[in-house]
MARTI-450099 format. One record per residue (C-alpha): residue number from 0; residue in three letters; x, z, y. Coordinates in steps of 0.1 Angstrom, whole numbers, plus 2048, in hexadecimal, padded with zeros to 3 digits. Example, Ala and Ser with C-alpha at 12.3 -4.5 7.8 and 13.67 -1.06 7.14 Angstrom:
BEGIN
0_ALA_87B_84E_7D3
1_SER_889_847_7F5
***
This chain:
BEGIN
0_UNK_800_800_800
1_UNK_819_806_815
2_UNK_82C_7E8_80F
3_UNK_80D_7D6_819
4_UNK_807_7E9_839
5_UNK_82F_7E1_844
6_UNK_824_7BB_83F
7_UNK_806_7B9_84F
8_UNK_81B_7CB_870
9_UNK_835_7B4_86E
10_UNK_819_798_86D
11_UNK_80C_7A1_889
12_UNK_82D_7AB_89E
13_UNK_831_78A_899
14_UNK_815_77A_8A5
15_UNK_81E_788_8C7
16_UNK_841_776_8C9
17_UNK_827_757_8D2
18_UNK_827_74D_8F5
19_UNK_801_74F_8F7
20_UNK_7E8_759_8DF
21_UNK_7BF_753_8DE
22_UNK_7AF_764_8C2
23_UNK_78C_75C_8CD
24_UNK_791_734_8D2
25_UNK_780_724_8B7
26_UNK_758_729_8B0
27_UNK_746_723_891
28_UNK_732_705_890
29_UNK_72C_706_867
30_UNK_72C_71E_84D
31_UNK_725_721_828
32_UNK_723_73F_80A
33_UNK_723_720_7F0
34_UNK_721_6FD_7F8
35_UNK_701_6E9_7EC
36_UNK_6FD_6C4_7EB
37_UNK_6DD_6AC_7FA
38_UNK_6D0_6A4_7D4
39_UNK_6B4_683_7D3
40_UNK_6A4_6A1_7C9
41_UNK_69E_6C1_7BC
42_UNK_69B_6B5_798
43_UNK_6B9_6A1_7A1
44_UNK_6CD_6C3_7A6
45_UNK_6BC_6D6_788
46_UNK_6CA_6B8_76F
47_UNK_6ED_6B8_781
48_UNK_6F0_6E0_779
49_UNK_6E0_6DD_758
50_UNK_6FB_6C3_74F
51_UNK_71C_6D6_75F
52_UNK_71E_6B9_778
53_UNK_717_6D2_791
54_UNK_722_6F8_793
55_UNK_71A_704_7B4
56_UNK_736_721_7B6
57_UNK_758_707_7A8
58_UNK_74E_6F4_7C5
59_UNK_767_6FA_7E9
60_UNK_76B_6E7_806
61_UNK_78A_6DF_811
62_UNK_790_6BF_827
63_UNK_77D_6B7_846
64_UNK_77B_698_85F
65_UNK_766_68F_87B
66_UNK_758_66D_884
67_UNK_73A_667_897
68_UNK_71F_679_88D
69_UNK_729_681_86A
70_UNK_745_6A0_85F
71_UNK_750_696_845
72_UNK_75C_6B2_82A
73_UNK_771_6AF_809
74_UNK_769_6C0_7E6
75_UNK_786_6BA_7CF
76_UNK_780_6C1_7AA
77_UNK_793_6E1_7A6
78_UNK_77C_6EC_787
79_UNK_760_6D8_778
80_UNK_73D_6D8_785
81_UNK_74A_6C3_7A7
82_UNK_727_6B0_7AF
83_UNK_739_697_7CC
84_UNK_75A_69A_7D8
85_UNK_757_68B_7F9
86_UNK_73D_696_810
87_UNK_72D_697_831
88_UNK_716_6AB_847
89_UNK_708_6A2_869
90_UNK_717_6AF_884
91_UNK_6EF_6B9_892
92_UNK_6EA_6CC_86E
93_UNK_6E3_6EE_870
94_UNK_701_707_873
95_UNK_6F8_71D_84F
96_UNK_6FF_70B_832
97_UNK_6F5_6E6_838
98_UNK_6F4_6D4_816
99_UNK_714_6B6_80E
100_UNK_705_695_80D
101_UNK_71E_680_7F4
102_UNK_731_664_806
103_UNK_72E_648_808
104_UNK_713_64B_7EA
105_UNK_70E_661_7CA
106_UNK_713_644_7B4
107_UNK_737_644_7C2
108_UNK_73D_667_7B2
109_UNK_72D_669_790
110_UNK_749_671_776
111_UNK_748_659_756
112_UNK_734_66C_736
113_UNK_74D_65D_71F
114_UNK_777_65B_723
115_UNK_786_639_725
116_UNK_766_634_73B
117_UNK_76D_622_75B
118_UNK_773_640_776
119_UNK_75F_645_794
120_UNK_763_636_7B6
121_UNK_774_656_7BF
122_UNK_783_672_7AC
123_UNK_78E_692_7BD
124_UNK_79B_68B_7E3
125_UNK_7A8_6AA_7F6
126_UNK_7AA_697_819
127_UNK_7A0_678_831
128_UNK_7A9_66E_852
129_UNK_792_658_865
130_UNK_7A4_643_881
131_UNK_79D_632_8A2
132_UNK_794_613_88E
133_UNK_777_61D_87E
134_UNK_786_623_859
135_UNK_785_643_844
136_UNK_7A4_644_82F
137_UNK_7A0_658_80F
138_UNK_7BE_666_7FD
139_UNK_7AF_669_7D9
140_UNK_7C8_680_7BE
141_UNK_7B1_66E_7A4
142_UNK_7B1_690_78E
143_UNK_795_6A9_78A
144_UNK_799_6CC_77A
145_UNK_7B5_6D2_789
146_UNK_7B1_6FD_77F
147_UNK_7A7_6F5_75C
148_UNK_7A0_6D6_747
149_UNK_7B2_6BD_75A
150_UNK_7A7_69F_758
151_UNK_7BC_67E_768
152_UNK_7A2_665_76D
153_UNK_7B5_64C_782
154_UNK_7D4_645_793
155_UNK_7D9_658_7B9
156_UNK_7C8_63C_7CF
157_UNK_7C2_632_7F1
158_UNK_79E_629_7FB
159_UNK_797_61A_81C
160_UNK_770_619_825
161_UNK_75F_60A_847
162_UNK_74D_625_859
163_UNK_736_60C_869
164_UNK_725_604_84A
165_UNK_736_61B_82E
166_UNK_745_5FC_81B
167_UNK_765_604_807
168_UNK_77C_5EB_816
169_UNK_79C_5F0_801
170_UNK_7A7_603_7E2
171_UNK_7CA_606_7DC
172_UNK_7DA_618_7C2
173_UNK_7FE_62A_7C7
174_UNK_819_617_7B3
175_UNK_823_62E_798
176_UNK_845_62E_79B
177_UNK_83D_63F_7BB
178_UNK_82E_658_7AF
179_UNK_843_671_79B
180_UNK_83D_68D_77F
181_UNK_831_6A9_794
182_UNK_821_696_7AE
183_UNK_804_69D_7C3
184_UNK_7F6_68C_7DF
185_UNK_7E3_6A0_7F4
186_UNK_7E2_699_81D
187_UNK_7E2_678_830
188_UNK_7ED_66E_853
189_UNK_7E5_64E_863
190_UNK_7F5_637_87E
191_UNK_7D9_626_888
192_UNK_7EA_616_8AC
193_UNK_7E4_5F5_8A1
194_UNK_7C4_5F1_88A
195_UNK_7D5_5D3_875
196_UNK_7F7_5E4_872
197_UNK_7EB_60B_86A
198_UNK_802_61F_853
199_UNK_7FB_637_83D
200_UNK_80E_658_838
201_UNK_80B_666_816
202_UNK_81B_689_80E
203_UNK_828_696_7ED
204_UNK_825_6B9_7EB
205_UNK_82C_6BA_7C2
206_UNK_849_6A5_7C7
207_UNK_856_6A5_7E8
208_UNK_854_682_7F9
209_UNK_840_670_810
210_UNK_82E_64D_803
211_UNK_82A_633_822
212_UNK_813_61B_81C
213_UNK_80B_5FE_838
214_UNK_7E6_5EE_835
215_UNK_7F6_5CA_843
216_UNK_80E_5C6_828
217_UNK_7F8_5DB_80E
218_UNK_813_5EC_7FF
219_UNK_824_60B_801
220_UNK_844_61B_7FC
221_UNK_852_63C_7F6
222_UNK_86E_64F_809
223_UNK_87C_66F_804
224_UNK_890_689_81A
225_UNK_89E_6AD_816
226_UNK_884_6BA_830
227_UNK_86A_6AF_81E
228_UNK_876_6CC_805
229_UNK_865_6F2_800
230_UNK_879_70C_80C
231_UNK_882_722_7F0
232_UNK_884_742_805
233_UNK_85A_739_816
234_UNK_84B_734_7F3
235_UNK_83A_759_7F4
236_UNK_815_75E_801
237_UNK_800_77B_806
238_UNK_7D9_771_813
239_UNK_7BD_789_80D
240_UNK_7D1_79F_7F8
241_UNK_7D8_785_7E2
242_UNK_800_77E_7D8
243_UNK_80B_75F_7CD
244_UNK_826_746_7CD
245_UNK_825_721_7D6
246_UNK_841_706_7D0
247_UNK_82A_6EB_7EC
248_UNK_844_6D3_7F9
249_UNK_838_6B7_814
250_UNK_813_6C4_827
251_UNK_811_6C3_848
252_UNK_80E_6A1_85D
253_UNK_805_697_87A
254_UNK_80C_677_890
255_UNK_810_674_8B4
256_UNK_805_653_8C7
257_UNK_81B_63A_8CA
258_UNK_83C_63A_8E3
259_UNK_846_622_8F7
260_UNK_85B_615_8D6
261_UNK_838_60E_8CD
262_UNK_842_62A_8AE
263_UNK_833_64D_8A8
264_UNK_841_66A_89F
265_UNK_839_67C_881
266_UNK_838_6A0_87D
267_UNK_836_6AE_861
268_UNK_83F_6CF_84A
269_UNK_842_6DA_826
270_UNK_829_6F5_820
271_UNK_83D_70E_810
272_UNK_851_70E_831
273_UNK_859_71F_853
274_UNK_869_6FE_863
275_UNK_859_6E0_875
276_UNK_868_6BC_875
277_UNK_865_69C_886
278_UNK_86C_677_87C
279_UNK_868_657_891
280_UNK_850_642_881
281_UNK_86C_622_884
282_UNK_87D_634_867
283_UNK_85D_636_850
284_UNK_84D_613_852
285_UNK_866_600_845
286_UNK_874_60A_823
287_UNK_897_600_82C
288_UNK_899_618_847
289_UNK_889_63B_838
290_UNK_8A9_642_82A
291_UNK_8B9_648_852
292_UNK_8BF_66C_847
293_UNK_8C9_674_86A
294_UNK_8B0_669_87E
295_UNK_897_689_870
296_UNK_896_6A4_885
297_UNK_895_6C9_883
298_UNK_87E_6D8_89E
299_UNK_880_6FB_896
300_UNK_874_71C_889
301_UNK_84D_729_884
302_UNK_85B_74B_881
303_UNK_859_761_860
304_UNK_83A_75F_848
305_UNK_82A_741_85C
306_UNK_82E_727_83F
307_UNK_813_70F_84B
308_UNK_7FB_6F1_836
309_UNK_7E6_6DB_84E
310_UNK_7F1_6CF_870
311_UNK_7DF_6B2_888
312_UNK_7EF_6AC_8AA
313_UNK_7DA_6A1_8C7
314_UNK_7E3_680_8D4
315_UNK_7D3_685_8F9
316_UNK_7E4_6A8_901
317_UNK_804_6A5_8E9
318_UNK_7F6_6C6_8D5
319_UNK_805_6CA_8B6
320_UNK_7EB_6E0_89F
321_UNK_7F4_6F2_882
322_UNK_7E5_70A_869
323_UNK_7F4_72C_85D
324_UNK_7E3_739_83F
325_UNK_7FE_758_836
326_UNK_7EF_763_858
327_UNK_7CB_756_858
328_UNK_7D2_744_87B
329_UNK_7D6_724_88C
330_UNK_7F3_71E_8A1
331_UNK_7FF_6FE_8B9
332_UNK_81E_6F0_8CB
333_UNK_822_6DE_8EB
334_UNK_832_6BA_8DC
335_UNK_83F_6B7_901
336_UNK_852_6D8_906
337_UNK_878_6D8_907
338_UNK_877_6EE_8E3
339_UNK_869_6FA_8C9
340_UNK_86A_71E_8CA
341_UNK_854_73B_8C3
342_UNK_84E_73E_8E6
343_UNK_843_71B_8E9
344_UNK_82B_722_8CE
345_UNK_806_72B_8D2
346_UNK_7EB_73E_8BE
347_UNK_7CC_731_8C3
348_UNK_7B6_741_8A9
349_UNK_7BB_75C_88D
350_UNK_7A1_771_879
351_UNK_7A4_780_857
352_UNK_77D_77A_855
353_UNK_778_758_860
354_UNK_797_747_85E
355_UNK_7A6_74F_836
356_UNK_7B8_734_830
357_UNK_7B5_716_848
358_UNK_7B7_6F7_82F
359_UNK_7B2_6D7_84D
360_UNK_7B4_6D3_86C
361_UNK_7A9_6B2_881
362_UNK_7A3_6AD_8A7
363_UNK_781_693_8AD
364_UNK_780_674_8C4
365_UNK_76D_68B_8DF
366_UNK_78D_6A3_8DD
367_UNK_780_6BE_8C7
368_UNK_794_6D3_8B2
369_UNK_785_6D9_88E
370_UNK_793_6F1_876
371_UNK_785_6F8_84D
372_UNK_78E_716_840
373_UNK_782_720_81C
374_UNK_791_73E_80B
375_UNK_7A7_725_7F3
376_UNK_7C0_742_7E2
377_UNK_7A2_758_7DD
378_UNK_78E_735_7CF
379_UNK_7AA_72E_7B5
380_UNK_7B8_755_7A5
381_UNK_79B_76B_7AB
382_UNK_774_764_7B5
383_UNK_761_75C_7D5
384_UNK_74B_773_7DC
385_UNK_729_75E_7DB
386_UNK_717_777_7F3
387_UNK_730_772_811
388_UNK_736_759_82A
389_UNK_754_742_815
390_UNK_759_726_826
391_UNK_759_71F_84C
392_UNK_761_703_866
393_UNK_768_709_885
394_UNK_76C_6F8_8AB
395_UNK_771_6F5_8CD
396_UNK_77D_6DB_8E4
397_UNK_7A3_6D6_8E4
398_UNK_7A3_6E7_90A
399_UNK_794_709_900
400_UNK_7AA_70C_8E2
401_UNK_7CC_70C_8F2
402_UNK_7BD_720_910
403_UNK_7D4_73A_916
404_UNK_7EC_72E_8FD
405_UNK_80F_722_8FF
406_UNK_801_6FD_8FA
407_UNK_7EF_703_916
408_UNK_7FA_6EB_933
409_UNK_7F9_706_94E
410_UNK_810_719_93F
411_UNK_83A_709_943
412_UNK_84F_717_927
413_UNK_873_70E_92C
414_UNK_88A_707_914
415_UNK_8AD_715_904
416_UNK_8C3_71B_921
417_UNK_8AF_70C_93B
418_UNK_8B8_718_95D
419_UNK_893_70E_96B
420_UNK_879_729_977
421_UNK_85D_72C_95F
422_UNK_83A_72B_96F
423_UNK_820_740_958
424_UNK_7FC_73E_961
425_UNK_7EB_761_954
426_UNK_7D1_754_93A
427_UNK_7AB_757_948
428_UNK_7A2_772_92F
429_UNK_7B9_791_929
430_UNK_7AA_791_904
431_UNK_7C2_76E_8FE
432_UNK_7E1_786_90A
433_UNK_7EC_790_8E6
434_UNK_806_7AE_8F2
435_UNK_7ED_7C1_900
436_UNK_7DC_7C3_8E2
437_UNK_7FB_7CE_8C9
438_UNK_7FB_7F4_8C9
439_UNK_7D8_7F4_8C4
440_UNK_7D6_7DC_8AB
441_UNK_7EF_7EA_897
442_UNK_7E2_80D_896
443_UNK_7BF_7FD_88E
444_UNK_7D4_7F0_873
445_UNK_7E3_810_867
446_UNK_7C3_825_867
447_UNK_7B1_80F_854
448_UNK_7C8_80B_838
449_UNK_7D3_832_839
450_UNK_7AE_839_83B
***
């Protein structure tokens, strides 16, 4: 007990070597105890439970992306009993527990009766990124039962569908020899600049490496790098009381718009990692160049126990978003400050009801932030508790969530050794001012776990 009081201090001493910090941010707009799904019918449902197809508690939320109208939300086939794996809600549904409609259509999801059966439309995705061209990218692992029976019902694939009229406009399957024993493909980035000359950013977390596929040439390639690596000293996690240890290579990505090169830059992270790295795009899309070792950079530090997952960066402020789960928070960076340091680093939300493990994060078209979180350790080595409030996504608009933060733009934090004054604007709500709060958060801490 003691042991776990020292880390939850330490957790928290750390959270105030941010250079802003907003724990009231983010709002929630849905919420779910167990996710249901929009059946043709009720007799619909009642055959689908009768015949395993759907078991109402193996079924978690875990990707998220907003187009439109529609927010869309992922289902991968952990255990059996997944009814649709890629779903949507309307953005005008009500807040408590609106039902999954199957995208693009149920027949796309129904799992063949009989093996050696052709396999559905799509498998088990875990996330989609829909981009300024009016395509939803699907990264599908092709594997279901991925905590018990596993089953490998098709190769990793690409699908590319038209939002305008849900169409699946290409399918392409990842070469095999680019995909390796221990693989698993399980985020997606896109550089969508130039509708007919997008690339697609793949990462490996089973097997570190990142696969680049180009929708003009309709091919891909692999390319592999010693950042994309775990950290063997960041592979231990403690969420909700629950310790385990992860081996996650490449996670986090996220793609700024394009320089004056007419390249992005690609950030990304391992997940069982403290560090955050960048990479010209130049070096990625062509395959002779992704072995220019040097040009990968090493932008710094998150600080102790802040391995993160997800990350999204928005294009029209430069905010780089990224998710914390060892600390049930999510952070951000300034891509145009002279560092990155933990001063340069913001908090915008944390909550050890509301935000358990934060598994995406996307920013909309209208420049809202949208974060899924969803309780995944507790999901996979104990039980959810079906009578609470499991699964959550949650919003504001890409101003209000950096208010008072270190990404906010009022607020100048120099870099190593610069001789420049620094101009700090007080934040607009003494609650956002994490010091403050310390001593009396960690005595709150102490008595209650003393109590």
């Amino acid at each position: 007990m003691e042991k776990m009081l020292l880390q939850l201090m330490v957790s928290v001493v750390l959270l105030g070597q941010f250079g802003g910090y907003a724990m009231d941010n983010l709002k929630v707009a849905f919420q779910w105890k167990q996710v249901d799904f929009e059946f043709p019918s009720e007799d619909a449902r009642n055959a689908s439970i009768e015949k395993g197809e759907f078991v109402q508690q193996n079924n978690l939320p875990l990707g998220l992306e907003v187009h439109g109208d529609r927010l869309f939300i992922t289902v991968p086939r952990w255990k059996s009993g997944v009814a649709a794996s890629l779903t949507y809600i309307k953005l005008s549904d009500s807040m408590d527990s609106p039902k999954l409609r199957p995208y693009p259509n149920w027949e796309a999801h129904k799992l063949p009766q009989t093996p050696g059966s052709d396999p559905p439309e799509i498998v088990s995705p875990f996330r989609v990124r829909a981009d300024q061209c009016g395509r939803l990218w699907v990264l599908d692992t092709g594997v279901a039962d991925l905590l018990g029976d596993t089953q490998v019902y098709s190769p990793a694939s690409l699908l590319v569908y038209d939002l305008h009229n849900d169409a699946l406009l290409r399918r392409y399957q990842i070469p095999k020899e680019q995909v390796k024993e221990d693989s698993f493909l399980a985020n997606i980035a896109v550089e969508d600049e130039i509708c007919d000359d997008a690339y697609a950013y793949l990462g490996d977390l089973g097997k570190a490496g990142l696969i680049v596929y180009s929708w003009k040439k309709g091919s891909s390639w692999r390319v592999s790098h010693n950042f994309f690596n775990m950290d063997p000293l960041a592979g231990d996690f403690n969420i909700s009381g629950i310790n385990f240890q992860w081996q996650d290579a490449l996670f986090g990505l996220a793609l700024s718009g394009a320089g004056r090169d007419g390249f992005s830059t690609l950030y990304f992270h391992p997940m069982t990692s403290t560090h955050e790295f960048s990479v010209s795009t130049k070096y990625l899309r062509e395959d002779s160049l992704s072995s220019s070792y040097h040009n990968y950079k090493v932008l710094g530090s998150r600080g102790p126990n802040a391995q993160s997952s997800v990350s999204f960066l928005d294009k029209n402020t430069g905010v780089l978003f990224y998710a914390l789960p060892n600390l049930n928070a999510i952070a951000c960076w300034r891509t145009t400050t002279p560092a990155y340091t933990m001063q340069s680093q913001g908090r915008v939300f944390m909550s050890n009801l509301s935000m358990v493990f934060p598994n995406d994060i996307k920013v909309d078209a209208k420049g809202s932030l949208w974060v899924l979180s969803d309780r995944l350790p507790t999901f996979m080595y104990s039980r959810l508790d079906e009578n609470d409030i499991n699964f959550r996504i949650l919003t504001a608009t890409v101003a209000d969530a950096i208010l008072g933060t270190a990404c906010d733009d009022k607020l100048v934090v120099p870099g190593p050794g610069s001789n420049k004054s620094t101009v700090v604007i007080t934040p607009r709500s003494s609650a956002s001012t994490f010091p403050s709060a310390l001593p009396l958060l960690l005595v709150t801490l102490a008595l209650f776990f003393l109590h």
